[in-house]
C-alpha positions as CSV (number, residue, x, y, z in Angstrom):
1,X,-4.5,-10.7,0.0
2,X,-1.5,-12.5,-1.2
3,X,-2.7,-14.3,-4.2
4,X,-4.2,-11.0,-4.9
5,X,-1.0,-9.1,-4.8
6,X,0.9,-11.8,-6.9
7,X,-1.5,-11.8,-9.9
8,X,-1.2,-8.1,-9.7
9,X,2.7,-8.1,-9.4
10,X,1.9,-10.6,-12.3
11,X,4.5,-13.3,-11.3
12,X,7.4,-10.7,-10.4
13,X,8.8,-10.6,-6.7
14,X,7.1,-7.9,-4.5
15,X,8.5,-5.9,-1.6
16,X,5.7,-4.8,0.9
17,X,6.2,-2.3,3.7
18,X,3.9,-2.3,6.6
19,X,3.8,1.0,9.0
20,X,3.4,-0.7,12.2
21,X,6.2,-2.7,14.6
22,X,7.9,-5.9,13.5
23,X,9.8,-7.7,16.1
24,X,9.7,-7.6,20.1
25,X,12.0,-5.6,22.3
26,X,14.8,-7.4,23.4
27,X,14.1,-7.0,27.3
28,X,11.1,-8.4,26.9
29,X,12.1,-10.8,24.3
30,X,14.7,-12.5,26.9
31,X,12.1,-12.8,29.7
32,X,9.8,-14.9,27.3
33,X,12.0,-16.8,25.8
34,X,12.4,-15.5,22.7
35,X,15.0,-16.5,20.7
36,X,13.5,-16.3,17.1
37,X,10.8,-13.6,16.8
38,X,10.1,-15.3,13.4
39,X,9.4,-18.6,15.1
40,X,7.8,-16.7,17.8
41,X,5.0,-15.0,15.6
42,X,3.7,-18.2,14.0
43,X,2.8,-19.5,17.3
44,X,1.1,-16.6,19.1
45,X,-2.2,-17.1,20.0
46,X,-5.6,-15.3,20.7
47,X,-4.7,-15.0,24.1
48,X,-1.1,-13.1,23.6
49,X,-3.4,-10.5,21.1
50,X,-6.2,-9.8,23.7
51,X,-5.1,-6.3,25.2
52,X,-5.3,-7.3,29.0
53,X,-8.1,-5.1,30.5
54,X,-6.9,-4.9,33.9
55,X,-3.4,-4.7,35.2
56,X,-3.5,-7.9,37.0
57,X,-4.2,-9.7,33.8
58,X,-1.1,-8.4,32.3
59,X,1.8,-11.0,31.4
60,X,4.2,-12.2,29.3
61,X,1.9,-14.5,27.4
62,X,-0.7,-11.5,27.2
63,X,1.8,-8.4,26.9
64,X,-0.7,-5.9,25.4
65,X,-2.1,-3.4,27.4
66,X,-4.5,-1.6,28.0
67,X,-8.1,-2.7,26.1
68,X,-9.6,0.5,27.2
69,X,-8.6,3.8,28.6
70,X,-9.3,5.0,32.4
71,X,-7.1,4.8,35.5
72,X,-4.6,2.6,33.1
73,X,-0.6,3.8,33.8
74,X,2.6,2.9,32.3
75,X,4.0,1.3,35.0
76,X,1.5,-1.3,35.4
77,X,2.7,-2.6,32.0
78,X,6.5,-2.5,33.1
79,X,4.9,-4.5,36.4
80,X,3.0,-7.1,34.8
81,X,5.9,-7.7,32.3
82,X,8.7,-7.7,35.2
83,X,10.8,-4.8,33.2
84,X,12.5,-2.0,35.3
85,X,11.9,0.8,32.8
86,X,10.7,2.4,29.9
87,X,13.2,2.0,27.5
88,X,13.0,-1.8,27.9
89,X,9.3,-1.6,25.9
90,X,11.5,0.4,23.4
91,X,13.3,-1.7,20.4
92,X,16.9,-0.2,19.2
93,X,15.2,1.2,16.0
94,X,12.4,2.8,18.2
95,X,14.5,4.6,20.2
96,X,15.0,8.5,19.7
97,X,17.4,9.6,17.2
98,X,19.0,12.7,15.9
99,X,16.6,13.2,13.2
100,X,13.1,12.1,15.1
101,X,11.9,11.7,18.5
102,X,11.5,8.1,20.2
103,X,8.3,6.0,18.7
104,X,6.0,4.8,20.9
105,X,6.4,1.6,23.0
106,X,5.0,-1.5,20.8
107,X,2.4,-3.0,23.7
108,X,1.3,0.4,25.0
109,X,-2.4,0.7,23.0
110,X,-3.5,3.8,24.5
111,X,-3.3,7.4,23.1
112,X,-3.3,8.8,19.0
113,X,0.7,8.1,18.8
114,X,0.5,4.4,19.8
115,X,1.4,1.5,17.8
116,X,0.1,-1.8,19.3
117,X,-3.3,-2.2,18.2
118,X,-1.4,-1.9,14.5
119,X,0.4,-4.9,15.3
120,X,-2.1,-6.5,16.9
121,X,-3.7,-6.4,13.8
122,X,-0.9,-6.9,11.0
123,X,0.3,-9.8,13.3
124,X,-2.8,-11.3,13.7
125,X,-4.3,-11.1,10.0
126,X,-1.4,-10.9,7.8
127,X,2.4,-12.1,8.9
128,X,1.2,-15.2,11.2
129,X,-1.3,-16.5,8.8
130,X,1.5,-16.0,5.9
131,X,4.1,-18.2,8.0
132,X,1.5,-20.7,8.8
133,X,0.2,-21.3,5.2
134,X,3.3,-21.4,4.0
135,X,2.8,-18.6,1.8
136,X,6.3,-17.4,0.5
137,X,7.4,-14.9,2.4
138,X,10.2,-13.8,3.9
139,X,10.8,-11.2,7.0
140,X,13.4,-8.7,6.6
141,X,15.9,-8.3,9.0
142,X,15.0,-11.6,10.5
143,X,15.3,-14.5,7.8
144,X,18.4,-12.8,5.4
145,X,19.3,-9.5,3.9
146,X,16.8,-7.5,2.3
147,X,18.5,-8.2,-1.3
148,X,18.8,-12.0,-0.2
149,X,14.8,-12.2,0.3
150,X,14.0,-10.5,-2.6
151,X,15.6,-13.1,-4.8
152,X,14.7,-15.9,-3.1
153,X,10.8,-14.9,-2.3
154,X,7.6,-14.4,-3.9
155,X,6.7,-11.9,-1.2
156,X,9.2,-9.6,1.4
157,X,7.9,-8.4,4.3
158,X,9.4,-5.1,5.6
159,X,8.7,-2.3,8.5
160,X,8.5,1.2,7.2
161,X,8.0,4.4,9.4
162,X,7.0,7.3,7.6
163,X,8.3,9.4,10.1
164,X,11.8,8.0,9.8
165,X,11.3,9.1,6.2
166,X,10.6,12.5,6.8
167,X,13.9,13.4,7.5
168,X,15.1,11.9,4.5
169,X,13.3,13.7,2.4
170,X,14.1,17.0,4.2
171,X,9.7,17.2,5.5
172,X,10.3,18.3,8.6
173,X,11.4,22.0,8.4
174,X,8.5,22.8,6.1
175,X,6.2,20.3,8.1
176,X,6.4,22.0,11.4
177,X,6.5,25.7,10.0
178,X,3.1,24.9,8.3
179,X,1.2,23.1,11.3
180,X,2.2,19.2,10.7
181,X,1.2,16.5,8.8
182,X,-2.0,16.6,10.4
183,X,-2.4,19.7,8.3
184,X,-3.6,19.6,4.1
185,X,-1.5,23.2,3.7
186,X,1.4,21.9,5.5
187,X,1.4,18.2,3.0
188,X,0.8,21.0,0.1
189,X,4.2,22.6,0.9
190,X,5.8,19.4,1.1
191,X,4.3,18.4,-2.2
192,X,7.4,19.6,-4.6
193,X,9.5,17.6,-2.4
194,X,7.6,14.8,-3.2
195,X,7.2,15.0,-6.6
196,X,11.1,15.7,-7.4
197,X,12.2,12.5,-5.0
198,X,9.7,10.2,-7.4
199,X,11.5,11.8,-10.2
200,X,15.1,11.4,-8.7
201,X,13.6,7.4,-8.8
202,X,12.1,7.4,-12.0
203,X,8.9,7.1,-10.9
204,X,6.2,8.1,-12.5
205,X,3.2,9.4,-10.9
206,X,-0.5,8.9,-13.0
207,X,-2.0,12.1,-13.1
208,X,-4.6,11.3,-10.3
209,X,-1.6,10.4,-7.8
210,X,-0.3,13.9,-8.6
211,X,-3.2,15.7,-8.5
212,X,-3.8,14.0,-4.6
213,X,0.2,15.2,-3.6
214,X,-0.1,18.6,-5.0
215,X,-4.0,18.8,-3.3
216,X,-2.0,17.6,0.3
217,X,-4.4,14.5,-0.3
218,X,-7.5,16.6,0.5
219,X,-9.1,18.2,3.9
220,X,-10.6,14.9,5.1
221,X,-9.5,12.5,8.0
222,X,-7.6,10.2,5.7
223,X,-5.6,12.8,3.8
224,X,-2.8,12.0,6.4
225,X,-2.4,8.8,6.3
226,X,-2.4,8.7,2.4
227,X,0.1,10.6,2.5
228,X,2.2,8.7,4.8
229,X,1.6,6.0,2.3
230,X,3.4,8.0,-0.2
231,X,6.0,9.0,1.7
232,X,6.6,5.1,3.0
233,X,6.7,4.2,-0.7
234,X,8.9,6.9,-1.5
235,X,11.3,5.7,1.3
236,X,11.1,2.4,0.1
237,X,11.9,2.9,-3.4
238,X,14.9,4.9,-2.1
239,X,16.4,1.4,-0.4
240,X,15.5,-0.5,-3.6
241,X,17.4,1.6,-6.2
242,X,20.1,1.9,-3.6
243,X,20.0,5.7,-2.7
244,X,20.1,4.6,0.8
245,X,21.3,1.3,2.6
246,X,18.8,-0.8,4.3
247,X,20.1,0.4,7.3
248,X,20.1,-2.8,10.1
249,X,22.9,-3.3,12.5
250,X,25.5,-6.2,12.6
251,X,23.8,-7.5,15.8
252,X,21.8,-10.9,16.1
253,X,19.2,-9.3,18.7
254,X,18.3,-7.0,16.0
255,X,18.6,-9.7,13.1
256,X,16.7,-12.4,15.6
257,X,14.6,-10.8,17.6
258,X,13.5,-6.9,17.8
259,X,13.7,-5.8,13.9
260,X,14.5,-2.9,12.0
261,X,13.1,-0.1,10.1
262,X,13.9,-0.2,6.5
263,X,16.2,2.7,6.0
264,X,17.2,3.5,9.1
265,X,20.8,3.8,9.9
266,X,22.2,1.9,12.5
């Protein structure tokens, strides 16, 4: 994927945003011994990725849970990991905010709103390979500011949420009064709103992209998370042409260890 991505960007420097959780949450974090999730990630192995199938199998080495549903509960998770509540499985950027509702915990892997068998994935395939081929990449928040890694980088890694985004844009009113995302008519409405943010970033849309945003990217199972994809992008570009700050706190747990979404405001 990377070699493929750098002919395309044809020797330019290229951001990437991945819709899924980068970095650990800091409860957890200082009960393994994390210090440096960067570190961390290039040294996970099969064993930390396998969802644990029962709760006695849970632990900090193996912090995913559960492989399958049935019988499975929360609090065996906070159990096997030796946290008190909730909230601990929550990073700062995850937690609720005044514009969204809290995202899900990041080792939970059970229900449509979870997130860990995203990560799973993106950890497993993409970002720990990177760091251990030496491909050149850096992580944003962890290894410098986001304008610092795109000058010194081939590649920067960052961690978008589409729903963050939303709010930006000003989705959500006309989201919820037309069904949700979920919902073609509803990413119809929405569509001028995209359209005239691409335009605020001089960006301009081939006629096949615009003909998929003004469609609401079709009645089919994937028209929702293409159009997340937009939206990401669109959220993205907003950071890059500095419409909005990159948003991550003056705090070393955030910068070391748990992460932050591009965009958000501290």
């Amino acid at each position: 994927m990377w070699s493929r991505l750098g002919e395309e960007a044809g020797g330019g420097h290229v951001l990437l945003g991945f819709d899924f959780p980068i970095g650990v949450p800091a409860a957890y974090a200082a009960r393994a011994g994390i210090t440096d999730f960067t570190a961390a990630l290039a040294g996970f192995d099969e064993r930390f990725y396998a969802a644990a199938e029962r709760a006695d199998e849970i632990s900090l080495d193996r912090p995913f849970y559960p492989m399958r549903p049935g019988g499975r509960r929360r609090q065996q998770l906070l159990d096997g990991l030796g946290l008190d509540v909730w909230t601990d499985l929550l990073r700062r950027c995850d937690r609720a905010s005044p514009t969204r509702p809290a995202a899900c915990a990041l080792f939970w892997t059970l229900g449509g709103s979870q997130v860990g068998k995203a990560a799973i994935a993106g950890w497993r395939e993409l970002l720990a390979p990177a760091l251990r081929e030496d491909v050149d990449v850096g992580l944003w928040p962890f290894q410098g500011s986001l304008e610092g890694l795109l000058a010194r980088h081939r590649f920067t890694v960052a961690e978008t949420y589409p729903g963050e985004v939303y709010s930006h844009l000003g989705l959500v009113p006309a989201l919820r009064q037309a069904g949700g995302k979920r919902s073609a008519t509803a990413r119809r409405k929405v569509a001028p709103r995209l359209l005239a943010e691409a335009q605020r970033l001089d960006v301009a849309a081939d006629p096949s992209a615009r003909a998929e945003i003004e469609e609401g990217f079709g009645a089919g199972p994937n028209g929702e998370d293409r159009f997340d994809a937009v939206v990401g992008l669109l959220g993205m570009l907003g950071v890059v042409h500095g419409r909005r700050c990159s948003g991550e706190p003056d705090d070393p747990v955030v910068r070391r260890v748990e992460g932050w979404i591009l965009g958000q405001k501290a």
